[in-house]
N, C-alpha and C positions, 0 to 999 in steps of 0.2 A: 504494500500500500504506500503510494507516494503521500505524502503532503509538504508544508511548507511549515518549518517552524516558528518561533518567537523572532529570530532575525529575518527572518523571511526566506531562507535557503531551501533549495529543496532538500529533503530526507526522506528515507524509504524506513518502512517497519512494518514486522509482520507477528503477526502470531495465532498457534493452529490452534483449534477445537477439535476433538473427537468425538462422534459421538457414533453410538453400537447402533448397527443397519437397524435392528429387531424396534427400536423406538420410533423410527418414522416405517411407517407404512405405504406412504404414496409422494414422490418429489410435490403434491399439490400442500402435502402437511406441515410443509417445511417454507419459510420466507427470509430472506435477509434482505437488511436495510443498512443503507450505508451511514455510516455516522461520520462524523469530522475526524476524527481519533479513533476510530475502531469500526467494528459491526457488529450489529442488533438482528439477534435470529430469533423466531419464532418459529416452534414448533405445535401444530393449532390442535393436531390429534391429543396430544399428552398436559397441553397446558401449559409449557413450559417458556422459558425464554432463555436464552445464550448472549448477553452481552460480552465480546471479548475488546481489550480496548488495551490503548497503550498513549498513557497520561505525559502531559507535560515533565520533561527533562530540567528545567529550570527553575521553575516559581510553586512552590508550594501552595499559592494561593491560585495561580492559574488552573492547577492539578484538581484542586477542590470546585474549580469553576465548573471545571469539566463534568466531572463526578455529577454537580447541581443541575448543569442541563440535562443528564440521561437519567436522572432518580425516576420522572416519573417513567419511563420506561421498564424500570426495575420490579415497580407496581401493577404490571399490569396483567400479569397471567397467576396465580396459583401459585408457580414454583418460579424460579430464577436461580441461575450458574453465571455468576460476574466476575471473569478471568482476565488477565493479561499482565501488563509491565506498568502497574502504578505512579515505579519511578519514586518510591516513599516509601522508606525504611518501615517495616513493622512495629509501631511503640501500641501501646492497651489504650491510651487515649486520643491513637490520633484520630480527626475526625473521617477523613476517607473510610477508614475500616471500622469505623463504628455505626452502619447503618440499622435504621429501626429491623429486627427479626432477622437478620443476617446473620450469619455464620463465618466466621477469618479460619480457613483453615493452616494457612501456615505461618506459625508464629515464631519459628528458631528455623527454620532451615536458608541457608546459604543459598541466594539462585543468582548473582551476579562474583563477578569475578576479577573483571580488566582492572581497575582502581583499586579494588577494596570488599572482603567479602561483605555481602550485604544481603536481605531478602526484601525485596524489591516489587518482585512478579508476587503472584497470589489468587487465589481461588476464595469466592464470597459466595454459598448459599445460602435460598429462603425457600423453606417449604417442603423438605426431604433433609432425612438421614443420608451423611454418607462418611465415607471411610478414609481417614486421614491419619499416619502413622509418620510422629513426629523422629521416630528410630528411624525409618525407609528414608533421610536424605538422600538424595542421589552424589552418588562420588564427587568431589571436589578437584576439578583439575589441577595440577600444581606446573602449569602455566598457561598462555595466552594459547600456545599452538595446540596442545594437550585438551584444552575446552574448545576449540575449533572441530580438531579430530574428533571430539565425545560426541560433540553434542551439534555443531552444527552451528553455533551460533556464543554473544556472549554471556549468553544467559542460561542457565539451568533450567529443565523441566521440572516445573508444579504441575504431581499428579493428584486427583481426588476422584475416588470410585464413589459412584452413588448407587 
């Protein structure tokens, strides 16, 4: 996904969702919409929604802006799965991660690397159990080329089975 950042440059970002064939039943059940910063999936047979998104790099207060435009989208099916690169350090009071009836499932693990390790990315549900084992970190590359070759990228995968 291209866009243009805070100084106006272009930049590209990407980040996947998975989701198991058995839950959509017909490509009609399934919608995506584009956001400025990410994409808003709906899934209409199960109720569900998939925001995946990748928040401001700079401004903590811009990141939170972001976050405020897609709430009510967050609201509007039953269940919600809100993923991606928040770009904000895990703290218990920040406000990004503290949404009404949501869920933070990663709260210690490592998923950046280049600078400094950091948990950054993250997975937020509402509306369903699911399975998050803060022991399952995924290995820590011990450098730049090492997280390249792992993973693909400079970010670690955040998994959450529901």
């Amino acid at each position: 996904m291209e866009y243009l950042n805070e100084q106006n440059m272009q930049s590209e970002s990407g980040n996947v969702t998975f989701i198991r064939k058995k839950l959509v039943e017909s490509t009609t059940d399934v919608n995506h919409y584009k956001l400025e910063f990410g994409v808003y999936t709906q899934l209409s047979n199960i109720n569900l929604c998939i925001v995946n998104i990748h928040l401001d790099d700079l401004s903590s207060k811009t990141r939170y802006n972001q976050l405020l435009s897609v709430q009510e989208l967050l609201y509007r099916t039953k269940k919600c799965i809100m993923g991606g690169d928040f770009n904000q350090p895990y703290r218990k009071n920040t406000k990004i991660y503290n949404l009404p009836n949501f869920t933070t499932h990663n709260l210690n693990c490592p998923t950046y690397y280049i600078e400094k390790k950091m948990n950054i990315d993250n997975i937020l549900t509402r509306g369903f159990r699911c399975k998050y084992n803060e022991d399952d970190c995924v290995e820590y590359p011990g450098s730049m080329e090492e997280g390249f070759q792992m993973y693909g990228s400079d970010h670690l995968p955040v998994i959450t089975y529901v």
